[in-house]
C-alpha positions as CSV (number, residue, x, y, z in Angstrom):
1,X,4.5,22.6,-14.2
2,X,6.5,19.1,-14.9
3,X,8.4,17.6,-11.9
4,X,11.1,15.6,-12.7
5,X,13.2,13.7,-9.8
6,X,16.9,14.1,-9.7
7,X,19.3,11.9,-7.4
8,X,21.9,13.2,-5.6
9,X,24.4,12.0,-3.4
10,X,21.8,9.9,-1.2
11,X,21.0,7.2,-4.4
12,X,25.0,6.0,-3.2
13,X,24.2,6.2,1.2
14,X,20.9,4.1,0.1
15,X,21.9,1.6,-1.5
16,X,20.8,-1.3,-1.7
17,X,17.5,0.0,-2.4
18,X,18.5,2.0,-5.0
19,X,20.7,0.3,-7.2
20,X,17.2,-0.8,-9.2
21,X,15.5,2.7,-8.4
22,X,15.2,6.4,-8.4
23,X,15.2,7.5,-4.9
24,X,12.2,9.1,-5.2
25,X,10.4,5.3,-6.0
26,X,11.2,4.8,-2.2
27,X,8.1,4.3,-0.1
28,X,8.1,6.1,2.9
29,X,5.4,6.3,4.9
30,X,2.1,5.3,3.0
31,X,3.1,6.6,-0.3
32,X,6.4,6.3,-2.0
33,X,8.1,10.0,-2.2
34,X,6.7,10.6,-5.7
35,X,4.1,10.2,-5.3
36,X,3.5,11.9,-2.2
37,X,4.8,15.3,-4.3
38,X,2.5,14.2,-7.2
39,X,-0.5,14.2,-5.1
40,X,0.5,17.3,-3.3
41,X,1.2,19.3,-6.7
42,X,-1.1,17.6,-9.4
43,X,1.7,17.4,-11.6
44,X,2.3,15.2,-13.4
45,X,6.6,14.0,-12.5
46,X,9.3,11.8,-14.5
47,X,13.0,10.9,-13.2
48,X,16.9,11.8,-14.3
49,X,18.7,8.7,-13.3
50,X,21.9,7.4,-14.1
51,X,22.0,6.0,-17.4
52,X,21.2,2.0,-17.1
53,X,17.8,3.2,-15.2
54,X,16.9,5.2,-17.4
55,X,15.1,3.2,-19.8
56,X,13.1,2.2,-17.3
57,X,12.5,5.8,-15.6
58,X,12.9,8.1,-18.3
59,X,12.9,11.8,-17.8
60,X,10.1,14.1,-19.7
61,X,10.9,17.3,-20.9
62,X,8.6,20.2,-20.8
63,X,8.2,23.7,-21.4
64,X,8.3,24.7,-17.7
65,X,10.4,21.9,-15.5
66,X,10.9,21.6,-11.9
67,X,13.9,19.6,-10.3
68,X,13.3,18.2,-7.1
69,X,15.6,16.1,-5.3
70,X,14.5,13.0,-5.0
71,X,15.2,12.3,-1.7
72,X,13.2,15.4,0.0
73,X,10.3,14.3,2.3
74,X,7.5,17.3,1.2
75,X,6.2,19.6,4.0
76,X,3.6,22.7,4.1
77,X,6.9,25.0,3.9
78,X,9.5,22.9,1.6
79,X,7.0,22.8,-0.6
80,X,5.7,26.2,-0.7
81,X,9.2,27.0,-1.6
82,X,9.9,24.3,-4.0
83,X,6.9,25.3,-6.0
84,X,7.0,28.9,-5.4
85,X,11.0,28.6,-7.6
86,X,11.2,31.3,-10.6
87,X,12.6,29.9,-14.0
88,X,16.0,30.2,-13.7
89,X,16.5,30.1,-9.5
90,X,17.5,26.9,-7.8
91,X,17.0,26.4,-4.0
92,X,19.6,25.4,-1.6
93,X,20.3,24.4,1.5
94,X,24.0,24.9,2.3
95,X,25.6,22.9,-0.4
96,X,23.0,20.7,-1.6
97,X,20.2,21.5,-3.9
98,X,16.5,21.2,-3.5
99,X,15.1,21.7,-6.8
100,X,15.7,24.3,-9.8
101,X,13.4,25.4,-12.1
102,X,14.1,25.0,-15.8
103,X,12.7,25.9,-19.6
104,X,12.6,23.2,-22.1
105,X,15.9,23.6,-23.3
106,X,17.8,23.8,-20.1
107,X,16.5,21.3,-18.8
108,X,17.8,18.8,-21.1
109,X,20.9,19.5,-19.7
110,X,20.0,19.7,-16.2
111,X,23.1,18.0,-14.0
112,X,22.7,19.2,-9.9
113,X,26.6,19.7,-10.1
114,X,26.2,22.8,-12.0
115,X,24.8,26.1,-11.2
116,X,26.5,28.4,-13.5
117,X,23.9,30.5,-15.0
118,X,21.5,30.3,-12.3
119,X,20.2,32.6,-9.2
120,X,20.3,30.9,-5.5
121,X,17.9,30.9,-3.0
122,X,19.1,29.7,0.2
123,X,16.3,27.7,2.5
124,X,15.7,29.1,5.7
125,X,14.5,25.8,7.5
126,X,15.4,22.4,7.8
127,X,14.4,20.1,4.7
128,X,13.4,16.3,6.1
129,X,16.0,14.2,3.1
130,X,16.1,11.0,3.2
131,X,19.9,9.8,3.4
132,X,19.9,6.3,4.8
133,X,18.1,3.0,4.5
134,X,17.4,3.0,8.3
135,X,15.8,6.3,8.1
136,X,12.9,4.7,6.3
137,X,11.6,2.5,9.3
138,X,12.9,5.4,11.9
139,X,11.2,7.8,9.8
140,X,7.8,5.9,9.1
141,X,5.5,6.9,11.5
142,X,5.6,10.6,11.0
143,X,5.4,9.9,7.5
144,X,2.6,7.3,8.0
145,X,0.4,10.2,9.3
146,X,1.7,12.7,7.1
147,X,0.4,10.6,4.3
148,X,-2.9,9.5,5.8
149,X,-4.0,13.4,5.3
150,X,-3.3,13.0,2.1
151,X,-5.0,10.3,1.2
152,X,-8.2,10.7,3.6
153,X,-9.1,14.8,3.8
154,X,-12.4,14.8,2.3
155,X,-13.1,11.4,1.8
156,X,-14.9,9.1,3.6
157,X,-14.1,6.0,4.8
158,X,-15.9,2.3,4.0
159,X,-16.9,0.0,7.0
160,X,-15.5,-2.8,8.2
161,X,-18.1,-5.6,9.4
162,X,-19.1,-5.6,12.7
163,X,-17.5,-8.9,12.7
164,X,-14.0,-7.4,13.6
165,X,-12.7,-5.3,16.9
166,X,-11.6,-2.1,16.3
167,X,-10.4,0.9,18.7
168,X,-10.4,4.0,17.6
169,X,-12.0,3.8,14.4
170,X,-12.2,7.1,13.6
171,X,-8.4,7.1,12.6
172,X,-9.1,4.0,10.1
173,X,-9.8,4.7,6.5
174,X,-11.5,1.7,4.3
175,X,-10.7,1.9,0.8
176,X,-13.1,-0.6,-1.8
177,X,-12.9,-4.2,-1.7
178,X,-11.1,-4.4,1.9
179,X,-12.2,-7.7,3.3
180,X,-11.6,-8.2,6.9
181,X,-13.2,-10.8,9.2
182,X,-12.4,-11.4,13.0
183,X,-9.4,-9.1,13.3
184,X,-8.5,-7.1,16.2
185,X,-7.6,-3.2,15.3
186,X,-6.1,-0.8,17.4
187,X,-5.6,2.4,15.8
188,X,-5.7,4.7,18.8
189,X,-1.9,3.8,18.8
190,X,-1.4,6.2,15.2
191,X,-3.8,5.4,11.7
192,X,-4.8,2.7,9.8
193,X,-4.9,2.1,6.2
194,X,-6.6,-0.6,4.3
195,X,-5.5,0.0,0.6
196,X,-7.9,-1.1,-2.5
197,X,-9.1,-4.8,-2.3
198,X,-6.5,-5.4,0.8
199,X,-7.5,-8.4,3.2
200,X,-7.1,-9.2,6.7
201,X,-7.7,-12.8,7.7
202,X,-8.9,-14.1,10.9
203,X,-7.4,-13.5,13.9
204,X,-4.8,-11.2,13.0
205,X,-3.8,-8.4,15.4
206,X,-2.5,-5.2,14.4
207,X,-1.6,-2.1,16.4
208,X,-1.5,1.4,14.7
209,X,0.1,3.3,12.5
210,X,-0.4,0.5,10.1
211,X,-0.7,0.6,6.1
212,X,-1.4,-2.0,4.2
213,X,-1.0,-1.1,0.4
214,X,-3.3,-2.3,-2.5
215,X,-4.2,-6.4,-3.1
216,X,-2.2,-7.1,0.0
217,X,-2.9,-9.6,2.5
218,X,-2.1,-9.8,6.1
219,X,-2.5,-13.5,7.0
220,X,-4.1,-15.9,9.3
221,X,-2.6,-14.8,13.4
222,X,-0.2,-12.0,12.6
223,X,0.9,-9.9,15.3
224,X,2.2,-6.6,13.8
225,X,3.6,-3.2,15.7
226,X,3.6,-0.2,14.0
227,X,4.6,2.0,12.3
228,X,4.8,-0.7,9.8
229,X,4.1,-0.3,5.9
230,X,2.9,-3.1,3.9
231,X,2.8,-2.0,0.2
232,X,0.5,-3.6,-2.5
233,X,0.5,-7.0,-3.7
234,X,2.7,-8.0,-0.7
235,X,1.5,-11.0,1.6
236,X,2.6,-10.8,5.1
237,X,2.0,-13.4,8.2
238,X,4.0,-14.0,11.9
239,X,5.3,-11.0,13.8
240,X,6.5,-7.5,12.4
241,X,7.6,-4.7,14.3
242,X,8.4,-1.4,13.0
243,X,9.1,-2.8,9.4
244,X,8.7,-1.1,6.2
245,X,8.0,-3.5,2.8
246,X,8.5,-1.9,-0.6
247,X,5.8,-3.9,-2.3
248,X,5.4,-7.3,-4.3
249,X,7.4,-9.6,-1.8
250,X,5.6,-11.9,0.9
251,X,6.8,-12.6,3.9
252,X,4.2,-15.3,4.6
253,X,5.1,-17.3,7.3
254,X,5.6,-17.0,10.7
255,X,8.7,-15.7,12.3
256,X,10.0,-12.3,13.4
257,X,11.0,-9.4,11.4
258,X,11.8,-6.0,12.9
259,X,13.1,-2.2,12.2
260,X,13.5,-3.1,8.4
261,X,13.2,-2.3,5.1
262,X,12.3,-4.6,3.1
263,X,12.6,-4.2,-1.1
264,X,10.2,-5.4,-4.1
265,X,10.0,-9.0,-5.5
266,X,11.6,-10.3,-1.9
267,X,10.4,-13.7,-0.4
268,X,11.4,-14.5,2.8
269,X,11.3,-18.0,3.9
270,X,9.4,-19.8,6.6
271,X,10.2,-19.1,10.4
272,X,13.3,-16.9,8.9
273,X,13.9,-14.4,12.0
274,X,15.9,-11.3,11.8
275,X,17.7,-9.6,15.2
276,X,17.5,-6.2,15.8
277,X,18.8,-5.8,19.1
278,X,22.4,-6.8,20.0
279,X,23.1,-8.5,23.1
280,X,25.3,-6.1,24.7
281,X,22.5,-3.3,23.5
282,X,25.4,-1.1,21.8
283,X,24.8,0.6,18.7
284,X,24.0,-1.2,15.6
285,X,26.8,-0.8,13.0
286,X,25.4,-1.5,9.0
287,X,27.4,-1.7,6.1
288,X,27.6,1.7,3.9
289,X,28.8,1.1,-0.3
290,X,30.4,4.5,-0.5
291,X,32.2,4.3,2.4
292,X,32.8,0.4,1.8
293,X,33.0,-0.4,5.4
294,X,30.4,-0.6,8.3
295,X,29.4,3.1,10.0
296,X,27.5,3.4,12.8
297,X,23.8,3.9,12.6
298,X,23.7,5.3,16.1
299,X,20.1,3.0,16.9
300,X,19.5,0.7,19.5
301,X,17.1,-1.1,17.2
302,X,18.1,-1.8,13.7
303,X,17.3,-5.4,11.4
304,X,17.4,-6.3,8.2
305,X,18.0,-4.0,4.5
306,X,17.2,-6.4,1.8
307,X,17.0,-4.9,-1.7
308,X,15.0,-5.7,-4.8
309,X,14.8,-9.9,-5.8
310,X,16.4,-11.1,-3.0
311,X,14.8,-14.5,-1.3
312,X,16.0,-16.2,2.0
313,X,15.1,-20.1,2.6
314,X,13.2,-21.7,5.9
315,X,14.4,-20.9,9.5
316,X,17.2,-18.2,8.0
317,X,18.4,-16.4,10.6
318,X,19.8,-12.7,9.9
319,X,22.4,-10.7,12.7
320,X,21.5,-7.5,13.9
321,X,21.9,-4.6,11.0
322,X,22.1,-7.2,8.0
323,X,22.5,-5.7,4.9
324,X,21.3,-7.5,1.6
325,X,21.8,-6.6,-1.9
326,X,20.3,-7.1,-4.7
327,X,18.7,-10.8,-6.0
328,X,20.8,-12.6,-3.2
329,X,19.8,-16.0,-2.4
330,X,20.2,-16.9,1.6
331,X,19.8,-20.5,2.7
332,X,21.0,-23.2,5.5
333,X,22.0,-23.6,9.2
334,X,23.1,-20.3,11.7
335,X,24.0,-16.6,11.1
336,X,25.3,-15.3,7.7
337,X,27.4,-12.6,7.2
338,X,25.8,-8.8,8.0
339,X,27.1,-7.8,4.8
340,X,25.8,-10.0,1.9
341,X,26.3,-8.6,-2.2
342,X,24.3,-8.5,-4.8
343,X,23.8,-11.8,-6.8
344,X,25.1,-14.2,-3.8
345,X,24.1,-17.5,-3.3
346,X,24.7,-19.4,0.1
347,X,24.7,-18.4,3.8
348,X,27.2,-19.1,6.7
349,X,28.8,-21.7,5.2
350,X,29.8,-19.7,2.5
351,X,28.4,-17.7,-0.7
352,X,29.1,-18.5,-4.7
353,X,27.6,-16.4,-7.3
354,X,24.1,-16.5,-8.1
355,X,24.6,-16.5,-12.4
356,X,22.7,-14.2,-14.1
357,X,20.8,-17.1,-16.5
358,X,19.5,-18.5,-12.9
359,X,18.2,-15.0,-11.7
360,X,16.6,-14.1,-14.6
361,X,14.9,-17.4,-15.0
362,X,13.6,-16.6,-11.0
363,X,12.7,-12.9,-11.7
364,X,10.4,-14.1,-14.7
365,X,8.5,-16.4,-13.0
366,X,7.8,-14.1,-9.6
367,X,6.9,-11.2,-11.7
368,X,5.2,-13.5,-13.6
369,X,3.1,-14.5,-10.9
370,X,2.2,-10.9,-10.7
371,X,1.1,-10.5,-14.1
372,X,4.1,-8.3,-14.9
373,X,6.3,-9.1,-17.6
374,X,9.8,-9.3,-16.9
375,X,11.3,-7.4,-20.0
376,X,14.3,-6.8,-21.7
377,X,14.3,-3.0,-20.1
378,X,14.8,-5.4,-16.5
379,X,17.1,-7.6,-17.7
380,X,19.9,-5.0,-18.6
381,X,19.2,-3.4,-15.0
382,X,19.7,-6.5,-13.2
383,X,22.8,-6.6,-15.7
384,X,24.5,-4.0,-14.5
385,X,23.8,-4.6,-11.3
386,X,25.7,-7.7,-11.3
387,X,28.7,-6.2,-12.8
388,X,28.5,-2.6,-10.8
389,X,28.8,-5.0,-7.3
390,X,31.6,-8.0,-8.9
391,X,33.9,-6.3,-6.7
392,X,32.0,-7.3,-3.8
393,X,31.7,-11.0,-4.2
394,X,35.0,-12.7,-3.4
């Protein structure tokens, strides 16, 4: 069986974090969504994007070919249905399709718009789909611990030192190369995960469920609250509540960041704080690109969305339900906009364009930095990018 992720109408309500992304490269939880299907199917899974991703995340073709949307959360019973689809049947709920099942030649021309041909099978419960940025951080916990099965029935874990404090250790799982001296661990609060050659530094605090992803780092003092996801080769310091981080960005420093989701190749400056309660303790509202206006999240606690590339300068300071797009570049004195697009440069005195020369020259050397090449293939995403979001820079 070959899985291949479709997007549907959430790649639009997710956005920012999907305008350089399949929705099923979200991380959710411990793992990102494909590969939490991957692990659960041992299949092996491609994408069908839109067209200027999908060079990047191109779809494979098989014999025997199973559509999921993308956005679907797996359970026991969703995926007991998902995988239990004969060739020919696609599974719905109401209106919107869960996956279809699809020979070789079909499946080339797979679109989730059309169902002519093809028998329906309705779902009987209630699939978890993701829909919304916020959902990510609101979600995380459950997801957290969903994923910690996954990743830990039947293994053992690796010690930590006696050199560090931990509470409940029987819900923490080492992975090899962990280093961890003097930190304080409380995972009675939900599990803990230390990913591949991961590091805490001394003195660090961290309360449960916490995941910290591959050749990450959690630095020198941090205080972090979970749930809070830290994926790999990210560096993360000060305080961080209920935050998820895609991966490859640092947030080094101290300051505060809270019920966010933060994307890949981010940097956020130095004492930069983000709010995530307003004063008068009303709802947050966050801006939404298909609507094109600001809906109402319906949380008390909501921060910062910040979406791939995008870095903010020393001591920035983001409002309640801030929404970043892509490769923005946030700098200077008090609050900027809750709304900031794609390829913006500037803060609340005002934003000019960030050129395309200028982010490209940034991207290379942060990937760079990584050891990943920054290739042509990125380029002409970031590309269109820029022009898909001109109509939001005045």
């Amino acid at each position: 069986m070959n899985i291949i992720f479709f997007d549907d109408r959430s790649r639009e309500t997710l956005l920012p974090l999907t305008y350089t992304k399949p929705v099923a490269e979200l991380r959710i939880g411990i793992l990102k969504i494909c590969e939490k299907w991957g692990r659960l199917t041992g299949s092996p899974f491609s994408f069908k994007t839109p067209g200027y991703l999908s060079e990047k995340f191109p779809a494979t073709i098989s014999s025997d070919n199973l559509f999921i949307n993308g956005a679907i959360l797996p359970d026991a019973e969703v995926l007991e249905a998902v995988t239990g689809l004969e060739t020919g049947c696609y599974l719905h709920a109401g209106q919107r399709m869960l996956a279809c099942r699809l020979t070789g030649d079909k499946a080339a021309t797979f679109s989730a718009s059309d169902t002519n041909g093809l028998s329906a099978v309705s779902y009987a419960g209630t699939p978890k789909i993701l829909d919304y940025p916020w959902q990510i951080f609101s979600w995380n916990g459950d997801a957290m611990r969903h994923d910690f099965e996954i990743l830990t029935t039947g293994r053992h874990s690796l010690k930590l030192n006696t050199r560090n404090q931990i509470l409940g250790e029987e819900n923490l799982f080492v992975e090899e190369g962990v280093r961890a001296d003097f930190a304080t661990i409380n995972a009675t609060t939900g599990p803990v995960y230390l990913g591949k050659d991961s590091e805490l530094m001394e003195g660090c605090v961290i309360r449960g469920p916490f995941a910290l992803g591959e050749h990450s780092t959690v630095k020198l003092s941090a205080k972090i609250y979970g749930p809070t996801t830290i994926g790999p080769h990210s560096k993360v310091g000060g305080e961080l509540n209920n935050c998820v981080i895609q991966g490859y960005t640092n947030k080094a420093h101290d300051g505060f960041l809270g019920n966010s989701v933060i994307g890949e190749w981010c940097n956020i400056g130095a004492d930069t704080n983000n709010s995530n309660l307003k004063n008068n303790y009303a709802k947050v509202k966050v801006w939404s690109y298909p609507d094109e206006k600001f809906i109402n999240t319906e949380l008390l606690f909501c921060g910062l969305i910040m979406g791939d590339h995008s870095k903010c300068g020393i001591n920035t300071m983001f409002n309640t339900g801030t929404v970043v797009g892509v490769n923005a570049n946030i700098f200077g004195a008090g609050f900027p906009r809750t709304f900031i697009p794609s390829f913006s440069w500037g803060g609340a005195h005002g934003f000019t364009t960030f050129s395309l020369p200028k982010a490209f020259e940034v991207a290379e050397q942060v990937m760079g930095r990584r050891n990943i090449r920054f290739d042509d293939a990125e380029k002409r995403i970031l590309t269109d990018v820029f022009n898909l979001t001109k109509k939001y820079r005045k």
